[in-house]
HTML snippet that shows the backbone in 3Dmol.js (N, CA, C, O; Angstrom):
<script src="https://3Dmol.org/build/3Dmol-min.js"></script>
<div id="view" style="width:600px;height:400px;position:relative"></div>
<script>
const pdb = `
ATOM      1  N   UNK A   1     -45.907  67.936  24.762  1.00  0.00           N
ATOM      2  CA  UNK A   1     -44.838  68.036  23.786  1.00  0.00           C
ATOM      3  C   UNK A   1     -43.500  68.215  24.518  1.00  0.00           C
ATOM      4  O   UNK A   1     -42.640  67.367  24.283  1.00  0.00           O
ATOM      5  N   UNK A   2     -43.146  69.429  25.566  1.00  0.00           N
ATOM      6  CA  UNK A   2     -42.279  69.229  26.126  1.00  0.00           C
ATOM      7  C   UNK A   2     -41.814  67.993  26.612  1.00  0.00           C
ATOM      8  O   UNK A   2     -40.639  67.695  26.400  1.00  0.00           O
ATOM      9  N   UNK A   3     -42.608  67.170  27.278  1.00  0.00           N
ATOM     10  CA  UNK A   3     -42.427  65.940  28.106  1.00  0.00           C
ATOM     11  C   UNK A   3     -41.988  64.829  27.174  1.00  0.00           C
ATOM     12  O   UNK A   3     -41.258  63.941  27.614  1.00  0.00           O
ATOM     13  N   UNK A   4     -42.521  64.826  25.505  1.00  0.00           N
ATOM     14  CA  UNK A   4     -41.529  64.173  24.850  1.00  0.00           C
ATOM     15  C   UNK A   4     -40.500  64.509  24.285  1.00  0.00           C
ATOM     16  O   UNK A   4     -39.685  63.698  23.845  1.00  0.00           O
ATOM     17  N   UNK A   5     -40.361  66.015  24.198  1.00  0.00           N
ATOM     18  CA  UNK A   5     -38.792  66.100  24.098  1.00  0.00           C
ATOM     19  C   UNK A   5     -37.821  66.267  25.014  1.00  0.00           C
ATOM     20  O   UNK A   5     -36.748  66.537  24.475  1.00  0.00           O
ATOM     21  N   UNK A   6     -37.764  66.198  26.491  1.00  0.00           N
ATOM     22  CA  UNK A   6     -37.172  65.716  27.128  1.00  0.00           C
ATOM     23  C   UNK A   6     -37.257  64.077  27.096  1.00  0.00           C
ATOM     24  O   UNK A   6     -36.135  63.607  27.284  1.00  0.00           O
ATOM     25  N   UNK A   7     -38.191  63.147  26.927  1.00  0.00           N
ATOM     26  CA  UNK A   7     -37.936  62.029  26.792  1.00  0.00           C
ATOM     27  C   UNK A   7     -36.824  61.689  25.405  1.00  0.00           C
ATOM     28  O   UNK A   7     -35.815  60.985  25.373  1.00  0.00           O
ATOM     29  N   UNK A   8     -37.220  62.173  24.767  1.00  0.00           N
ATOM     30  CA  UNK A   8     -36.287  61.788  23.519  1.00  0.00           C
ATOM     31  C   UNK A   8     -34.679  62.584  24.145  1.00  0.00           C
ATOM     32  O   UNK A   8     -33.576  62.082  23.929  1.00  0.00           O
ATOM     33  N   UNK A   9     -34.821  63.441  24.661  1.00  0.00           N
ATOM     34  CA  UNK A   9     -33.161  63.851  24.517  1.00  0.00           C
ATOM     35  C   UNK A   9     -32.605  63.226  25.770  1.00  0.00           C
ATOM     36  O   UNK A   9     -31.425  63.520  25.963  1.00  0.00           O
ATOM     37  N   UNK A  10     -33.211  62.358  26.760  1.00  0.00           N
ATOM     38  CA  UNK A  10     -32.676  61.740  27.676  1.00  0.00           C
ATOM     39  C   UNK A  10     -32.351  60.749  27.581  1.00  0.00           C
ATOM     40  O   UNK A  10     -31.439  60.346  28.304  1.00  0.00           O
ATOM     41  N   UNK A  11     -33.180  59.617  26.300  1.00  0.00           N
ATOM     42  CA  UNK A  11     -32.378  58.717  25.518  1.00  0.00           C
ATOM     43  C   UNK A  11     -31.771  58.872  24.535  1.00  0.00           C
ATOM     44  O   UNK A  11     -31.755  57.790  23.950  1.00  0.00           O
ATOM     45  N   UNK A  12     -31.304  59.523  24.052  1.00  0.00           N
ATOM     46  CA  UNK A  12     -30.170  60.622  22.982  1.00  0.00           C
ATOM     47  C   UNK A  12     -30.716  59.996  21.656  1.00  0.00           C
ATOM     48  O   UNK A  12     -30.105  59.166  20.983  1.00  0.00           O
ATOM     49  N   UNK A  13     -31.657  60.389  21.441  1.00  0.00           N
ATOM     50  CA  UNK A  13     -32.678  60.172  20.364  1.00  0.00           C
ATOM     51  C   UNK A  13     -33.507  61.581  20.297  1.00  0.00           C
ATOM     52  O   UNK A  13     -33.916  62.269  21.232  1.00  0.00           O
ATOM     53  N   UNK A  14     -33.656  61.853  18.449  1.00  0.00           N
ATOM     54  CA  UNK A  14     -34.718  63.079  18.040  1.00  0.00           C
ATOM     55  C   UNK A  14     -35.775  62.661  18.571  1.00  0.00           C
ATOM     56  O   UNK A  14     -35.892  61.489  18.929  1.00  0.00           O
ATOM     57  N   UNK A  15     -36.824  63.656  18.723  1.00  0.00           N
ATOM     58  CA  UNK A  15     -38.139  63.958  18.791  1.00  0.00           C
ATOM     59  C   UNK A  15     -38.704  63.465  17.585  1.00  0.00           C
ATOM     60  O   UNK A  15     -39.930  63.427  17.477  1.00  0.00           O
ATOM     61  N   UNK A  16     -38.048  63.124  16.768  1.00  0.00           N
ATOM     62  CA  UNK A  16     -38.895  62.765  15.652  1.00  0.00           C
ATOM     63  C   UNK A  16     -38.857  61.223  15.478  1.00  0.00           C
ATOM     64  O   UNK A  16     -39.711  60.689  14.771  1.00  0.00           O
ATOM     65  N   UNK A  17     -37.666  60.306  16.249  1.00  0.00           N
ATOM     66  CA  UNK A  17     -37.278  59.237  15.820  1.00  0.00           C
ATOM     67  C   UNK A  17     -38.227  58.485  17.247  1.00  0.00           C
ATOM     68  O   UNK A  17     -38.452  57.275  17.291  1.00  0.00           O
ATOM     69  N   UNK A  18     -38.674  59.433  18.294  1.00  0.00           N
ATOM     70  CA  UNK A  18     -39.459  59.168  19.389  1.00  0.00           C
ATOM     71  C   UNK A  18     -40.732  58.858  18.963  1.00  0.00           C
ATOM     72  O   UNK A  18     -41.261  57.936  19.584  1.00  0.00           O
ATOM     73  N   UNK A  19     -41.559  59.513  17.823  1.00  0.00           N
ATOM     74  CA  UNK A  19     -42.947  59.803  17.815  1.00  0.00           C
ATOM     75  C   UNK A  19     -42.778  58.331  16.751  1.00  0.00           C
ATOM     76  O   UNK A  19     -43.168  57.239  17.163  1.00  0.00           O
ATOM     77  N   UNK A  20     -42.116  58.504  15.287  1.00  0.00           N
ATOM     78  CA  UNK A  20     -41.829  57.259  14.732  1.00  0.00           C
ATOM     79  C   UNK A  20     -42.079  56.451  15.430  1.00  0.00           C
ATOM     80  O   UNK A  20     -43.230  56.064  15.225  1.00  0.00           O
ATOM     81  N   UNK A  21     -41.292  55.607  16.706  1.00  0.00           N
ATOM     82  CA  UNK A  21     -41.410  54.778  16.904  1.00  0.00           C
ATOM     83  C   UNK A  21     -42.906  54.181  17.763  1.00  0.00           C
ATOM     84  O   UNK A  21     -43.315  53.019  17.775  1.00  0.00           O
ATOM     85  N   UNK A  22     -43.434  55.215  18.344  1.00  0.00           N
ATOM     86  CA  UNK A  22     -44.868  55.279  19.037  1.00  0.00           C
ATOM     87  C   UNK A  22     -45.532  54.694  17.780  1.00  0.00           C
ATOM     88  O   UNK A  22     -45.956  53.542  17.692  1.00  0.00           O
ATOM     89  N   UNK A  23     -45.573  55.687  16.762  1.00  0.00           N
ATOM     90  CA  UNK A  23     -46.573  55.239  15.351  1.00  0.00           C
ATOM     91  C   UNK A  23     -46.321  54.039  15.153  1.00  0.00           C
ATOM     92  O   UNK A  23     -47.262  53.289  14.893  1.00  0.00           O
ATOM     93  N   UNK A  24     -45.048  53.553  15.216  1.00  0.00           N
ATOM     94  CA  UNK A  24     -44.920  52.138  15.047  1.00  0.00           C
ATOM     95  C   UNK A  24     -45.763  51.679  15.764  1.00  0.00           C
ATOM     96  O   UNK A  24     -46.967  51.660  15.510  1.00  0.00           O
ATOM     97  N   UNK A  25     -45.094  51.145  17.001  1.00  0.00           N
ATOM     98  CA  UNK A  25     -45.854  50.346  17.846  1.00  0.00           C
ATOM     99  C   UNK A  25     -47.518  50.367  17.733  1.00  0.00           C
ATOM    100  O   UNK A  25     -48.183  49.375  18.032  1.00  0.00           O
ATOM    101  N   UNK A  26     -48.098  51.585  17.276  1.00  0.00           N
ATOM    102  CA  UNK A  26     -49.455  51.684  17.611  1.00  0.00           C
ATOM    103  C   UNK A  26     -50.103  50.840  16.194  1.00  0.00           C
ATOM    104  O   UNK A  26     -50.989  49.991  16.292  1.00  0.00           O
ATOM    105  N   UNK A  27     -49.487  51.247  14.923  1.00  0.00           N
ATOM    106  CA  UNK A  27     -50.188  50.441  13.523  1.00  0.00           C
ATOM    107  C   UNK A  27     -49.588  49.117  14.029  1.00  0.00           C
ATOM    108  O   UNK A  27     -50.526  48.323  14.097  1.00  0.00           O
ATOM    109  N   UNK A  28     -48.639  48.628  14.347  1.00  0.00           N
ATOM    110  CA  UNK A  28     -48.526  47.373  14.534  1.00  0.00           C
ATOM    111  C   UNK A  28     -49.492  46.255  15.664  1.00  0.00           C
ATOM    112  O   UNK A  28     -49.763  45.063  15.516  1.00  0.00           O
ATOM    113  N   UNK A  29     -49.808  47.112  16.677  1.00  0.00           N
ATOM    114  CA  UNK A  29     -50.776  46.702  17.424  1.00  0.00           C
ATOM    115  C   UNK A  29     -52.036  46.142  16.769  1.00  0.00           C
ATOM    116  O   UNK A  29     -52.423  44.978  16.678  1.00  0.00           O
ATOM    117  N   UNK A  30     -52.617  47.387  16.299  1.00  0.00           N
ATOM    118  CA  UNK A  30     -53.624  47.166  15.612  1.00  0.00           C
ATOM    119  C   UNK A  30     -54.089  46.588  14.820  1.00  0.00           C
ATOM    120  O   UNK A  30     -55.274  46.277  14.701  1.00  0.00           O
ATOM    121  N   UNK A  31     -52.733  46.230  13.794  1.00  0.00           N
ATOM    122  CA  UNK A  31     -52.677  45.010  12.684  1.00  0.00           C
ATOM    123  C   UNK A  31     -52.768  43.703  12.837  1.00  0.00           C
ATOM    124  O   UNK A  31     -53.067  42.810  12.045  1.00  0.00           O
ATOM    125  N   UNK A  32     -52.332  43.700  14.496  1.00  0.00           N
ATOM    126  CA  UNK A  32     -52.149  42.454  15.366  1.00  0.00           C
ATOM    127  C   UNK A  32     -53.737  41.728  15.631  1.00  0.00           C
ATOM    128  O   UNK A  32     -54.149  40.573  15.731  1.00  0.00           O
ATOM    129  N   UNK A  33     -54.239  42.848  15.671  1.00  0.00           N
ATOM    130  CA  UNK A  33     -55.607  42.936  16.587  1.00  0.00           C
ATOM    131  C   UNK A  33     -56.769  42.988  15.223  1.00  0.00           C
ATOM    132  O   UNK A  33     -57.934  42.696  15.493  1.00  0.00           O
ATOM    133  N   UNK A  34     -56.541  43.229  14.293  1.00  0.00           N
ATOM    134  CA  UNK A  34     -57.317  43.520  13.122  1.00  0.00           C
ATOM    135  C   UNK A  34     -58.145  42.083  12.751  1.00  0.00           C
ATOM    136  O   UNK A  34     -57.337  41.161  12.640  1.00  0.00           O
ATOM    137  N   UNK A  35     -59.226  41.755  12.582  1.00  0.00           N
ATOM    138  CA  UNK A  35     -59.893  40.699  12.114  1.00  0.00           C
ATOM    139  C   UNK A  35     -59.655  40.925  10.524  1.00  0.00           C
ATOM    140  O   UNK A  35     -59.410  42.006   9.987  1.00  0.00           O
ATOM    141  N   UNK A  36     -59.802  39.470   9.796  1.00  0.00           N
ATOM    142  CA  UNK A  36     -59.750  39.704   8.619  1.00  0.00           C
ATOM    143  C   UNK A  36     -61.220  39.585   7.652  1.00  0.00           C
ATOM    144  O   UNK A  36     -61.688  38.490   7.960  1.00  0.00           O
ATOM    145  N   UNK A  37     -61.799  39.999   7.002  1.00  0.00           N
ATOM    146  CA  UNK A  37     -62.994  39.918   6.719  1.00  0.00           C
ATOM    147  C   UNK A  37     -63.390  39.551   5.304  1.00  0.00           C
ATOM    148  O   UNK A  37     -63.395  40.447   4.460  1.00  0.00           O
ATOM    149  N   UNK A  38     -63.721  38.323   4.970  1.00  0.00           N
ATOM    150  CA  UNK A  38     -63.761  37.482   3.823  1.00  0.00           C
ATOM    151  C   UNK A  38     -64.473  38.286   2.792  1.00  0.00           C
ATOM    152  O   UNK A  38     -65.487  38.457   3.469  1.00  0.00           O
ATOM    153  N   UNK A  39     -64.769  38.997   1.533  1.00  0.00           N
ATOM    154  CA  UNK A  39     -65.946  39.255   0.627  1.00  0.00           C
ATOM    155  C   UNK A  39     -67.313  38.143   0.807  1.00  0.00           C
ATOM    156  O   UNK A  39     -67.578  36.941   0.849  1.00  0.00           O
ATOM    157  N   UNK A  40     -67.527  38.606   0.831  1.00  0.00           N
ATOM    158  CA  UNK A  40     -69.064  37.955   0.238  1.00  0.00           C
ATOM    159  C   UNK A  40     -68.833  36.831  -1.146  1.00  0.00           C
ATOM    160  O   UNK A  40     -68.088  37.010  -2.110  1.00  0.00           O
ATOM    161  N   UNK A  41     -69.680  35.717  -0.887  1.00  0.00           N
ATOM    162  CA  UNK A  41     -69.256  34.892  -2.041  1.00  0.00           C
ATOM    163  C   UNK A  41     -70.677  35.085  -2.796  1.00  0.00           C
ATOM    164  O   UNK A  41     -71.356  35.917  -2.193  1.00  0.00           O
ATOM    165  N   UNK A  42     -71.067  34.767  -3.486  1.00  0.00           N
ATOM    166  CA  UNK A  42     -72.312  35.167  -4.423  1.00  0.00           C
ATOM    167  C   UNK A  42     -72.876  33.481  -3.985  1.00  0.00           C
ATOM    168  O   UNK A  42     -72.176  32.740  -3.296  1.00  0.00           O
ATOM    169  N   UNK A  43     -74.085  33.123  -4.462  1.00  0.00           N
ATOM    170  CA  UNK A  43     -74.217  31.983  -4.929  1.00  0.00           C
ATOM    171  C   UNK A  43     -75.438  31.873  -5.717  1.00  0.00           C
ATOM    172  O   UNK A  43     -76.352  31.083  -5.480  1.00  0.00           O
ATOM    173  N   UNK A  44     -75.390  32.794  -6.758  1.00  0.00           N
ATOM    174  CA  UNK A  44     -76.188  33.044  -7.562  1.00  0.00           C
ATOM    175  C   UNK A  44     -76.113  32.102  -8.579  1.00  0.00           C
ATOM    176  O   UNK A  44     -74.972  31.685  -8.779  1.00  0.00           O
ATOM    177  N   UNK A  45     -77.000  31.637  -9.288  1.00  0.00           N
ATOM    178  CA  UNK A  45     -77.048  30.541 -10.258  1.00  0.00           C
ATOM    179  C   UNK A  45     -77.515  30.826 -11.724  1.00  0.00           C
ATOM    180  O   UNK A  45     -78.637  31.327 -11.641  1.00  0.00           O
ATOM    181  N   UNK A  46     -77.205  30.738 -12.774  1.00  0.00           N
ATOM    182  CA  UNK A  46     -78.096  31.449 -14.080  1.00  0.00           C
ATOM    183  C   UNK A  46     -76.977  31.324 -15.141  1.00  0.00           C
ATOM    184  O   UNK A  46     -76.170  30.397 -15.221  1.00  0.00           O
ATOM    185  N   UNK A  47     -77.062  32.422 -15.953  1.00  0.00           N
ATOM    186  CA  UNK A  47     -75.605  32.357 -16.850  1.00  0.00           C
ATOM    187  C   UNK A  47     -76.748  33.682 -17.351  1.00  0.00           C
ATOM    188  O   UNK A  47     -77.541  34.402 -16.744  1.00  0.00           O
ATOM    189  N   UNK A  48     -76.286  33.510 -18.913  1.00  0.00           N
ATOM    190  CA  UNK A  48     -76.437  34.924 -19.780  1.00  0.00           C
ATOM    191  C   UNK A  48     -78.226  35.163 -19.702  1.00  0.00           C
ATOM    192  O   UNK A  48     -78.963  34.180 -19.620  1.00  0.00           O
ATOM    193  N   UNK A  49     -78.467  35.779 -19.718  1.00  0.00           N
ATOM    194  CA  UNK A  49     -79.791  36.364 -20.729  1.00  0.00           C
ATOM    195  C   UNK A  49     -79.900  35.787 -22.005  1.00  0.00           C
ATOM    196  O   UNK A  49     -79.047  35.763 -22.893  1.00  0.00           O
ATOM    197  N   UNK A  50     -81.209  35.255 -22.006  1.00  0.00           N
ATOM    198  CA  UNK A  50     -81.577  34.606 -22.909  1.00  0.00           C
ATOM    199  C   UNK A  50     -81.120  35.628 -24.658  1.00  0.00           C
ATOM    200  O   UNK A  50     -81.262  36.845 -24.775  1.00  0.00           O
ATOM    201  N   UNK A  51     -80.649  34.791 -25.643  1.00  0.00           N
ATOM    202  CA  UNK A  51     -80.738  35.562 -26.713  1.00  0.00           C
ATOM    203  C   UNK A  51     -79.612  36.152 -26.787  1.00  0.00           C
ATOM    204  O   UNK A  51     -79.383  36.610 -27.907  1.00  0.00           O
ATOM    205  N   UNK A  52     -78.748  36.332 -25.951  1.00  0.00           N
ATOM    206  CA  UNK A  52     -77.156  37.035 -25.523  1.00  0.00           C
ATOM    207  C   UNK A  52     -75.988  35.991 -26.212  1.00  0.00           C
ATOM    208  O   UNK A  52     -75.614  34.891 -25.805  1.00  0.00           O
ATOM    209  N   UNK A  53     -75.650  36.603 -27.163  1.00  0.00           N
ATOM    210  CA  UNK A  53     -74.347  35.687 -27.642  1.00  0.00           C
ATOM    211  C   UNK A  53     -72.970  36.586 -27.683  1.00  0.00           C
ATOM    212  O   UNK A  53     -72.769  37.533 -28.443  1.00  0.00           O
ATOM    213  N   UNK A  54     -72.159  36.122 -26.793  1.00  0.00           N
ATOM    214  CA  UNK A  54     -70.829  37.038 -26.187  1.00  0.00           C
ATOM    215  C   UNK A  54     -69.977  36.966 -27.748  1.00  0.00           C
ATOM    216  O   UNK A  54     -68.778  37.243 -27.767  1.00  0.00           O
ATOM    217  N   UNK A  55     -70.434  36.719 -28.555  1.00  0.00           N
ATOM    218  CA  UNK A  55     -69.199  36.461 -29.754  1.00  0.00           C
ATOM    219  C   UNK A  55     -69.705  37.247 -30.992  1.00  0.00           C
ATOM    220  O   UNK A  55     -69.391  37.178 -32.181  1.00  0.00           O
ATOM    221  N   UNK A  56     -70.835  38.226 -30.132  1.00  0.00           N
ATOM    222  CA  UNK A  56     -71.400  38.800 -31.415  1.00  0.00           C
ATOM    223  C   UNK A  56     -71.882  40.435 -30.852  1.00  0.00           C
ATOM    224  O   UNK A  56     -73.016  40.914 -30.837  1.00  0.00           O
ATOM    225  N   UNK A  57     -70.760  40.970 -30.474  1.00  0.00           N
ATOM    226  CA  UNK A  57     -70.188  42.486 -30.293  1.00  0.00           C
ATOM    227  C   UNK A  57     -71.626  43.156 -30.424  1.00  0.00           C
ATOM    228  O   UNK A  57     -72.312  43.532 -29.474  1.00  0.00           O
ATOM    229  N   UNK A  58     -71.983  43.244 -31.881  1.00  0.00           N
ATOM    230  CA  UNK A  58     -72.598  44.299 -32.206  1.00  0.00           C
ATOM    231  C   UNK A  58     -74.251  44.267 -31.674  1.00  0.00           C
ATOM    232  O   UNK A  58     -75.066  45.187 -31.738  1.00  0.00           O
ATOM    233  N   UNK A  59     -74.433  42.929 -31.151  1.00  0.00           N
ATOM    234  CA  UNK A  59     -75.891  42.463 -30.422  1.00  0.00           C
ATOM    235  C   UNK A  59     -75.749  43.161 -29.243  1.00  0.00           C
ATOM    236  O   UNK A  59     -76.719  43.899 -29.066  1.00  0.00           O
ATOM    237  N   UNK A  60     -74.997  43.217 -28.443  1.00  0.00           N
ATOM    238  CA  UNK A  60     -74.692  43.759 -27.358  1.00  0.00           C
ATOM    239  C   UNK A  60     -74.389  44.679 -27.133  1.00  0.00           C
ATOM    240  O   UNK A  60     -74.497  45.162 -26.006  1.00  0.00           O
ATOM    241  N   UNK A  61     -73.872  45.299 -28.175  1.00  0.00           N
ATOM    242  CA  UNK A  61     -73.840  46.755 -28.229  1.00  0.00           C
ATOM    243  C   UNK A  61     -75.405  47.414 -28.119  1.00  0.00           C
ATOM    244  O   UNK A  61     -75.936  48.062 -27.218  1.00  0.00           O
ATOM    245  N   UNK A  62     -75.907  46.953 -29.451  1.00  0.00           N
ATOM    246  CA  UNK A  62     -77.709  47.137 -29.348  1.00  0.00           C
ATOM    247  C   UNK A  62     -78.448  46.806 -28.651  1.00  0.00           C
ATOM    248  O   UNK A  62     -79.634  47.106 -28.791  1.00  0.00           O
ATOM    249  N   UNK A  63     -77.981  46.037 -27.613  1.00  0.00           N
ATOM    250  CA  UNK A  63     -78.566  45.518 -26.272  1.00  0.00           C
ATOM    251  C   UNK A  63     -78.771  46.367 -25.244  1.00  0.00           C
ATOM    252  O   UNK A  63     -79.749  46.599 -24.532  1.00  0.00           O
ATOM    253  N   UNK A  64     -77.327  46.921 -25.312  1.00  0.00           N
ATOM    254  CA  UNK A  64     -76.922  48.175 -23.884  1.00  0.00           C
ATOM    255  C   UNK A  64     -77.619  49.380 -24.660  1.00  0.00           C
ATOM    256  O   UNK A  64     -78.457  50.096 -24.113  1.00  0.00           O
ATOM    257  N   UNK A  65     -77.322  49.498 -25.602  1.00  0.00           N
ATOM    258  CA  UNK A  65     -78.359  50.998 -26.169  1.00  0.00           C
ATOM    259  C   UNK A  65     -79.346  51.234 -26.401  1.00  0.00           C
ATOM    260  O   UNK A  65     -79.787  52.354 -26.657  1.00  0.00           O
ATOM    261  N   UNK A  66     -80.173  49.785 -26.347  1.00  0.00           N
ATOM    262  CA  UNK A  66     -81.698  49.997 -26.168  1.00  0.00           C
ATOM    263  C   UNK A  66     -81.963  49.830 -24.513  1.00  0.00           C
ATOM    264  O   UNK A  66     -83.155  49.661 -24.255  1.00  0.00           O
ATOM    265  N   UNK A  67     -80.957  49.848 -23.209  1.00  0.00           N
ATOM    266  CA  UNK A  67     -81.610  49.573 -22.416  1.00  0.00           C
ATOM    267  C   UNK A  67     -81.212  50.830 -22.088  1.00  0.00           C
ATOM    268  O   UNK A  67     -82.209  51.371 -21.608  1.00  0.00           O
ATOM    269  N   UNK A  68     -80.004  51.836 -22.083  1.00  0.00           N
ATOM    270  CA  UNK A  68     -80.164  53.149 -21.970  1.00  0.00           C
ATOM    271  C   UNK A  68     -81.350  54.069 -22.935  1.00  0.00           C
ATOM    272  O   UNK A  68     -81.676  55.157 -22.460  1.00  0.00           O
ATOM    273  N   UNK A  69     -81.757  53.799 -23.784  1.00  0.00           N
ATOM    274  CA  UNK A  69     -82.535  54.710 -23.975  1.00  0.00           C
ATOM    275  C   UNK A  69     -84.072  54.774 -23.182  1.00  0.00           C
ATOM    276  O   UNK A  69     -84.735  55.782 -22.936  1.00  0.00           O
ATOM    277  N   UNK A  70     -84.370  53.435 -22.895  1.00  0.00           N
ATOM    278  CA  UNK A  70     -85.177  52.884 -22.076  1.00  0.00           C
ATOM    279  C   UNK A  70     -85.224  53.842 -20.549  1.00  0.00           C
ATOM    280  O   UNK A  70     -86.023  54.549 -19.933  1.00  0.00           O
ATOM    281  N   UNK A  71     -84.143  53.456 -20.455  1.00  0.00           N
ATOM    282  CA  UNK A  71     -83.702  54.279 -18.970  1.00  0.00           C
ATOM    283  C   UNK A  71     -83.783  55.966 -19.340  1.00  0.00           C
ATOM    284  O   UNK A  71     -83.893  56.703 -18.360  1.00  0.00           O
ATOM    285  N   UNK A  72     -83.751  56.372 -20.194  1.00  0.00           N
ATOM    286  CA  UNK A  72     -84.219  57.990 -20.313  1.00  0.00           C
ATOM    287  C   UNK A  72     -84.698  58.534 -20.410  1.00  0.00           C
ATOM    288  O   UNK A  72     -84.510  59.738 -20.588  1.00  0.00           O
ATOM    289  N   UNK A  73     -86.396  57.430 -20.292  1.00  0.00           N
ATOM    290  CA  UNK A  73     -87.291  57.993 -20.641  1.00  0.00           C
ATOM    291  C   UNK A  73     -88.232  58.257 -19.218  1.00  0.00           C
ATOM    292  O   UNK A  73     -89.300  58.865 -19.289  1.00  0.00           O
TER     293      UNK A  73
END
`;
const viewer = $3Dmol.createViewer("view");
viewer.addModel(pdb, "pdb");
viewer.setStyle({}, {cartoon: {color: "spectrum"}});
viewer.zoomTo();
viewer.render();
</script>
């Protein structure tokens, strides 16, 4: 710590505007260096569950509440 605040006051710069700029340099490095990593694509094939009609709320409602009660037992 001493050794950077003599560095900072020998280039007439805070101790604080010293460490800033380290943090810089260091996330920027790293961002440099960072691979980018795609999601996962699915390639699953199907569509609804048989008997499933998305335009009719209240089926699906009774759908999900018979499969939780299912699940509580």
């Amino acid at each position: 710590m001493r050794r950077a605040k003599r560095k900072a006051a020998s280039e007439g710069r805070t101790l604080t505007a010293l460490i800033e700029e380290g943090l810089r340099r260091t996330l920027e490095e790293r961002a440099a260096s960072a691979k980018r990593i795609a999601p996962p694509v699915s390639r699953a094939k199907g569509g609804l569950r048989p008997g499933i009609d998305l335009d009719d709320f209240s089926a699906i409602q009774e759908m999900d509440d018979l499969a939780y009660m299912a699940r509580q037992k």
